[in-house]
C-alpha positions as CSV (number, residue, x, y, z in Angstrom):
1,X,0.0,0.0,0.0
2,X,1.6,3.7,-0.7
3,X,0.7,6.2,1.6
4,X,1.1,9.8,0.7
5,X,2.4,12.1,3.7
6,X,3.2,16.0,3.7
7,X,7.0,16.5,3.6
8,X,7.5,19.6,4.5
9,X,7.8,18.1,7.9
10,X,10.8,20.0,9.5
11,X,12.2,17.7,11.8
12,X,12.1,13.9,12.3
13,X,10.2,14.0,14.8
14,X,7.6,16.2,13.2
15,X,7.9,13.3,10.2
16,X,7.1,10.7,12.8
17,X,4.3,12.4,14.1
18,X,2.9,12.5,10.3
19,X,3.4,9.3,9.9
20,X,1.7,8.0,12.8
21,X,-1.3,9.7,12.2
22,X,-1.5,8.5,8.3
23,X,-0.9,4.6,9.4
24,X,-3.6,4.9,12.7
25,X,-6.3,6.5,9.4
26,X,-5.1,3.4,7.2
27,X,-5.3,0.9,10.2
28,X,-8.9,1.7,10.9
29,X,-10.2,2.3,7.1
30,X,-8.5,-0.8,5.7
31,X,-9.1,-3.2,9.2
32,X,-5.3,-4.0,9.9
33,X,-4.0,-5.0,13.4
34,X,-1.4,-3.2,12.9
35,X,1.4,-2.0,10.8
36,X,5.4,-0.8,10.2
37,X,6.2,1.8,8.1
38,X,10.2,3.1,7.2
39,X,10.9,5.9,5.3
40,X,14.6,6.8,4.1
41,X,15.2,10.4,4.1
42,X,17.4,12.0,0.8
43,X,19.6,12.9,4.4
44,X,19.7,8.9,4.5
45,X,18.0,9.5,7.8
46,X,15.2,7.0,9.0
47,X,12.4,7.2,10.3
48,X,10.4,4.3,11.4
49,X,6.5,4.1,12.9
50,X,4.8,1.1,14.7
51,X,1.3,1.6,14.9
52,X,-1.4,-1.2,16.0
53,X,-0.8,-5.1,17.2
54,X,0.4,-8.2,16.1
55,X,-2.7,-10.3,16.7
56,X,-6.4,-9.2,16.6
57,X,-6.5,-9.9,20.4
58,X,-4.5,-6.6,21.2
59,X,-1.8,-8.3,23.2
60,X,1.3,-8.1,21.4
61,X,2.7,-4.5,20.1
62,X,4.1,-4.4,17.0
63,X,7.8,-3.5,17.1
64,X,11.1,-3.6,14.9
65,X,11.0,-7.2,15.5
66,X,7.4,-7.8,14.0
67,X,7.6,-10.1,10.9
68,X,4.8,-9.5,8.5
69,X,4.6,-10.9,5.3
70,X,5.3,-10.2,2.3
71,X,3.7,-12.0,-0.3
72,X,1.1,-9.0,-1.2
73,X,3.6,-6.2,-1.6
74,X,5.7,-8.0,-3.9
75,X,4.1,-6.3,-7.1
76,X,4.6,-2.9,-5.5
77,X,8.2,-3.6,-4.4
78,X,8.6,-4.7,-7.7
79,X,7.6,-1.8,-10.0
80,X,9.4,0.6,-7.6
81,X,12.8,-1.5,-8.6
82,X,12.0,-1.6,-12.2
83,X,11.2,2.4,-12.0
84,X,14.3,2.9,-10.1
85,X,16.4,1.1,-13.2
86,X,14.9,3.0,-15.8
87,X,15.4,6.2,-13.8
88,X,18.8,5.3,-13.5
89,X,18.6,4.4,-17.2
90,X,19.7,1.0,-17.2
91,X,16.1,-0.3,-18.3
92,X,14.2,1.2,-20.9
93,X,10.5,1.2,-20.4
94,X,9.7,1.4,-24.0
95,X,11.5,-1.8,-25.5
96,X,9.3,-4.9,-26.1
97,X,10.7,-7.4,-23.5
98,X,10.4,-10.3,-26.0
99,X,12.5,-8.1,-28.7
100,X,15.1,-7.6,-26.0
101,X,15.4,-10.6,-25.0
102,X,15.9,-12.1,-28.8
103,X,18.4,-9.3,-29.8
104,X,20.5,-10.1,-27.0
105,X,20.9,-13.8,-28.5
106,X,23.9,-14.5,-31.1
């Protein structure tokens, strides 16, 4: 899920506070128990929020040491790397694969 946040947040801890209150609104509108969210700041600060629980029973915080999976984030993680490549220009977006793939061959 992306999450869009202000940042014109002036401090980190002004960030965190953002954050927080963007993954509480997405916790109760999409029903999560809880959630982790890490943002990497162009200062290659980070900022990290733990909102919510681990279990629907409310006992258990989540924490850095929450494992969640991964399974339904992998098409998102993977169209932010294949963005990232043809920003960096070492992908172009506009090739047919199948072409690419066949005029690489000898």
């Amino acid at each position: 899920m992306l999450l869009s946040v202000n940042s014109s947040a002036k401090t980190i801890d002004n960030m965190n506070d953002q954050l927080s209150k963007v993954a509480n609104k997405a916790r109760e509108k999409y029903k999560f128990s809880g959630l982790a969210i890490s943002v990497y700041l162009p200062s290659r600060q980070r900022v990290d929020v733990y909102e919510g629980y681990v279990n629907n029973n409310f006992t258990k915080s989540v924490d850095q040491n929450t494992l969640f999976q991964v399974g339904s984030t992998t098409k998102t993680f993977t169209t932010v790397l294949i963005l990232k490549l043809a920003a960096m220009n070492k992908l172009n977006l506009t090739v047919n694969g199948y072409q690419s793939i066949l005029s690489g061959r000898k």
